[in-house]
N, CA and C atoms as an extended XYZ file, in Angstrom:
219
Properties=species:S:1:pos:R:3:atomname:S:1:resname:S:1:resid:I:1 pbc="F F F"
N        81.867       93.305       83.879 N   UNK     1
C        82.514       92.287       84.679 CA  UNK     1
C        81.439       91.382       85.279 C   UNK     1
N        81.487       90.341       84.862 N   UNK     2
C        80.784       89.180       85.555 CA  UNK     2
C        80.980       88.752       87.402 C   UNK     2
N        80.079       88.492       88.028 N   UNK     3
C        79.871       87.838       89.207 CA  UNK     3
C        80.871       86.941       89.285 C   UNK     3
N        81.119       86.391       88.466 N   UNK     4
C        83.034       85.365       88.934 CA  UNK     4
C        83.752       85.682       88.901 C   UNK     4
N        83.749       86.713       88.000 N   UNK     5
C        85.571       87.585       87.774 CA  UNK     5
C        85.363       88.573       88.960 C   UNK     5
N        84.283       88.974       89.218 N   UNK     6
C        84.561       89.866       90.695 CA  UNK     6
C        84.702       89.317       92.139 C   UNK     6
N        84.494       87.909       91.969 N   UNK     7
C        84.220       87.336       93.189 CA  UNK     7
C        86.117       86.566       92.961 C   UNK     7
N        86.834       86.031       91.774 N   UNK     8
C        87.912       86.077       91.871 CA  UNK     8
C        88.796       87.047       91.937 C   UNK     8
N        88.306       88.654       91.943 N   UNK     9
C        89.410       89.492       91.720 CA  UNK     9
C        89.000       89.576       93.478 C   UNK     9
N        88.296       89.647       93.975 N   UNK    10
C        87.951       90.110       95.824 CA  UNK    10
C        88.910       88.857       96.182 C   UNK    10
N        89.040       87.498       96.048 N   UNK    11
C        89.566       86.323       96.712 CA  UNK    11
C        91.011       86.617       96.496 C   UNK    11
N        91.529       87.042       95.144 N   UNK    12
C        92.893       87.425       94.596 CA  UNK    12
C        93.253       88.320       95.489 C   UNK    12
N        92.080       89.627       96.071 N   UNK    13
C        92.941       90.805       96.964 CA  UNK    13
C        92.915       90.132       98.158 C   UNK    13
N        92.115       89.319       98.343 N   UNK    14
C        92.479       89.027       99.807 CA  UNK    14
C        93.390       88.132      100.431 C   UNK    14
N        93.799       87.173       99.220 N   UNK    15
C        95.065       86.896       99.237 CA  UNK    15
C        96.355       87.155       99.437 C   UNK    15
N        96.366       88.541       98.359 N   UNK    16
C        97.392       89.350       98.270 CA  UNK    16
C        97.470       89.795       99.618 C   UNK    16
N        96.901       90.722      100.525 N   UNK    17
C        96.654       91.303      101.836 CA  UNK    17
C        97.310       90.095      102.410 C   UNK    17
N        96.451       88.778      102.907 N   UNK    18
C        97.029       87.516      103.820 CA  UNK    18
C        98.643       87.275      103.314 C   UNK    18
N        99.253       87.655      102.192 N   UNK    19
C       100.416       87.238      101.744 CA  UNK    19
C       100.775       88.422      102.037 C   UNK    19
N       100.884       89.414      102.155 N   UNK    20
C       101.884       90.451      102.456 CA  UNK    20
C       101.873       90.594      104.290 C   UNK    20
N       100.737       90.515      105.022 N   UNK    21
C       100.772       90.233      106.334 CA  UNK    21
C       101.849       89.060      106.812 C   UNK    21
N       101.929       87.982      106.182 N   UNK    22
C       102.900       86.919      106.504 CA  UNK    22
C       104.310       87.131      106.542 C   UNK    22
N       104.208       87.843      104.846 N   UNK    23
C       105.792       88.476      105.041 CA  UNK    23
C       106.293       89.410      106.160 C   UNK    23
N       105.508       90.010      106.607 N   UNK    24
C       105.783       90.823      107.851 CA  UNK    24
C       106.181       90.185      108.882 C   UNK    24
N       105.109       89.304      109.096 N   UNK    25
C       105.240       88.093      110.561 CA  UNK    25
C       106.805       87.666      110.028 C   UNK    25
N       106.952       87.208      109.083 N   UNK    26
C       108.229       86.164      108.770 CA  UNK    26
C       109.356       87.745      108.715 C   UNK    26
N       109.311       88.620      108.573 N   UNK    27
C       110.256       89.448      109.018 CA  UNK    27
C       110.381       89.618      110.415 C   UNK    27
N       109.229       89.963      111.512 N   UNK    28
C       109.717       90.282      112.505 CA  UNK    28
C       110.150       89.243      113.616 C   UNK    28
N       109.993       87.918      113.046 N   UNK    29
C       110.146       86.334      113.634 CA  UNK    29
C       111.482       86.558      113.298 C   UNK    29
N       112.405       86.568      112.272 N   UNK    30
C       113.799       86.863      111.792 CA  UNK    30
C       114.550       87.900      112.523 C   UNK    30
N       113.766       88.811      112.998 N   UNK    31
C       114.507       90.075      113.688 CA  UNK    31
C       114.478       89.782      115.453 C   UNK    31
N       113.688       89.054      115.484 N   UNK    32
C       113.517       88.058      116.891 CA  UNK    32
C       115.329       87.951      117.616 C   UNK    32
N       115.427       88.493      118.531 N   UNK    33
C       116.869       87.897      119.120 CA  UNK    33
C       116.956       86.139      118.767 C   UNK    33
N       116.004       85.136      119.552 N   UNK    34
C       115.920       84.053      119.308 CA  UNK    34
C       114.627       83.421      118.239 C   UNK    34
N       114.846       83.680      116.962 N   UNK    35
C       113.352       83.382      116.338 CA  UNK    35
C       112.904       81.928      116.366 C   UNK    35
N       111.836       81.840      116.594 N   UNK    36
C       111.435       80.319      116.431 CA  UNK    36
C       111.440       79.665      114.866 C   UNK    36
N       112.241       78.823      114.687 N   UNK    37
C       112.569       77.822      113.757 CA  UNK    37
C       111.213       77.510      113.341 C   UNK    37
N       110.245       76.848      114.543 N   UNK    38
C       108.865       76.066      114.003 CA  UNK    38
C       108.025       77.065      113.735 C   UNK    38
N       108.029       77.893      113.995 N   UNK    39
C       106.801       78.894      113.740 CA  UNK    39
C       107.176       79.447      112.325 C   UNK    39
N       108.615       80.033      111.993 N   UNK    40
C       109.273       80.447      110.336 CA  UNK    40
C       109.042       79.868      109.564 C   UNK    40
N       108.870       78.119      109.929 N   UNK    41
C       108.649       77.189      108.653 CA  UNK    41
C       107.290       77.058      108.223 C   UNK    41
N       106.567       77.337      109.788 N   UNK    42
C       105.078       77.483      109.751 CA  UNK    42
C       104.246       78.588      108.282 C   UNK    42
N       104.885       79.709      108.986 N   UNK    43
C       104.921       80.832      108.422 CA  UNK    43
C       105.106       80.658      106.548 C   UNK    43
N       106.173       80.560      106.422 N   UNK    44
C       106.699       80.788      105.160 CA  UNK    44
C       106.062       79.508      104.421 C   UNK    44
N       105.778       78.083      104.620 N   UNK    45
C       104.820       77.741      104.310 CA  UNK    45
C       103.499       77.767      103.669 C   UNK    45
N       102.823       78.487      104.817 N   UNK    46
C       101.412       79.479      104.994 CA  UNK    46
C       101.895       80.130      103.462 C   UNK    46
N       102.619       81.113      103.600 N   UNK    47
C       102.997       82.035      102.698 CA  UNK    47
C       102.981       81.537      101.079 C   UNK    47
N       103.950       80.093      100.831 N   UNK    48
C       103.866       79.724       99.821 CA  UNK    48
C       102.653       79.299       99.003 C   UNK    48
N       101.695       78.536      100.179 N   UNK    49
C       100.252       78.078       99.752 CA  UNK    49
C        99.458       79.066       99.018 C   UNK    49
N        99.708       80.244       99.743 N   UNK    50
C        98.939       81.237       99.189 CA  UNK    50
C        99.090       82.283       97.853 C   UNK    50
N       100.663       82.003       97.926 N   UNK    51
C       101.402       82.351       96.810 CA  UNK    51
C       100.861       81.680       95.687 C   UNK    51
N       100.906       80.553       95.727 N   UNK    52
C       100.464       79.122       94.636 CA  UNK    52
C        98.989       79.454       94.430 C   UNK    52
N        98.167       79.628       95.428 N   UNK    53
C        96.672       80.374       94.943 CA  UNK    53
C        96.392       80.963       94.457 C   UNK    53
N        97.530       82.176       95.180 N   UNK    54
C        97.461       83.350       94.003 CA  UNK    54
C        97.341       83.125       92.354 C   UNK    54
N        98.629       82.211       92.228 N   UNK    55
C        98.928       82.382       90.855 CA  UNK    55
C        97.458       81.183       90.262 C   UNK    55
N        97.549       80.346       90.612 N   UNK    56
C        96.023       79.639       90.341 CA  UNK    56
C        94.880       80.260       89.741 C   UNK    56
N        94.429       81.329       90.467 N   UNK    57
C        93.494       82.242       90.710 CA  UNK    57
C        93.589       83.695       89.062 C   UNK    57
N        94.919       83.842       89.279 N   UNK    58
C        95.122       84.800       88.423 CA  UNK    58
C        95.140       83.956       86.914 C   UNK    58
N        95.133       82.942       86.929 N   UNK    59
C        95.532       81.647       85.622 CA  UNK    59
C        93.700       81.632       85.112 C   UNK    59
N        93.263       81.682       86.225 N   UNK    60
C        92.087       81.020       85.960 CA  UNK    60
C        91.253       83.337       85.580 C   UNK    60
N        91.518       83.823       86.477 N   UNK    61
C        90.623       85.292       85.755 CA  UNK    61
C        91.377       85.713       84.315 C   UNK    61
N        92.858       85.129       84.314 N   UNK    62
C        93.203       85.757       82.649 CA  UNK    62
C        92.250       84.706       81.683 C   UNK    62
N        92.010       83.251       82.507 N   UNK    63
C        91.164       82.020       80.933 CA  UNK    63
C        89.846       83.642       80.914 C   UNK    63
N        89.362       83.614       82.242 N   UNK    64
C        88.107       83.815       81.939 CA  UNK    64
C        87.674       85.376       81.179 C   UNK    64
N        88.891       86.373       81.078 N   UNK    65
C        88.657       86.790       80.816 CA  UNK    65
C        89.142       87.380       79.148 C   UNK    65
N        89.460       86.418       79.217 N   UNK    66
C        90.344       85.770       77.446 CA  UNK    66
C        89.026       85.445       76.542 C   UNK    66
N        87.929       84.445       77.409 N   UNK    67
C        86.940       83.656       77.014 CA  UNK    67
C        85.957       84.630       76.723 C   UNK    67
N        85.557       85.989       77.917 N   UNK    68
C        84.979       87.238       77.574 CA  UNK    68
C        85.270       87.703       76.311 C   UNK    68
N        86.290       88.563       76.055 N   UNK    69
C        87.500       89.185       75.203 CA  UNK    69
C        86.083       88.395       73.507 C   UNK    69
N        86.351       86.596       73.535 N   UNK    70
C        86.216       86.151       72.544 CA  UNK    70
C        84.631       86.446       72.182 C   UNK    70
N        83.911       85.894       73.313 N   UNK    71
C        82.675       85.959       72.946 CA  UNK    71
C        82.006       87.542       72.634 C   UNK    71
N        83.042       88.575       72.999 N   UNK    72
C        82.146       89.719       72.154 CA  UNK    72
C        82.576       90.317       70.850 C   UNK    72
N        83.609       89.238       70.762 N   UNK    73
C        84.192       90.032       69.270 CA  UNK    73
C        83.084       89.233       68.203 C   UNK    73
């Protein structure tokens, strides 16, 4: 494993972690007697950006490791 594919698979987990923490926040904002509207949109927002990184991120370690795969056959 190369120095980029490990430095994208560490950014990918730490993503994942920041995206599952949010979902939490955006659950217990929902379970809120009165939840705040601005902070949920805040939230789930946050959430999507990172979602979209995610998949970015994972687009870009399957090229690179497709491109590996080639150059040792």
């Amino acid at each position: 494993m190369t120095n980029r594919q490990s430095g994208l698979i560490a950014r990918f987990d730490a993503l994942r972690d920041a995206h599952a923490m949010l979902k939490l926040k955006i659950r217990r904002e929902q379970n809120r007697t009165l939840p705040d509207a601005t902070n949920m949109q805040r939230l789930k927002r946050e959430k999507l950006r990172i979602k979209d990184e995610m998949s970015r991120i994972a687009g870009v370690i399957a090229t690179v490791i497709r491109g590996s795969d080639r150059s040792a056959a």
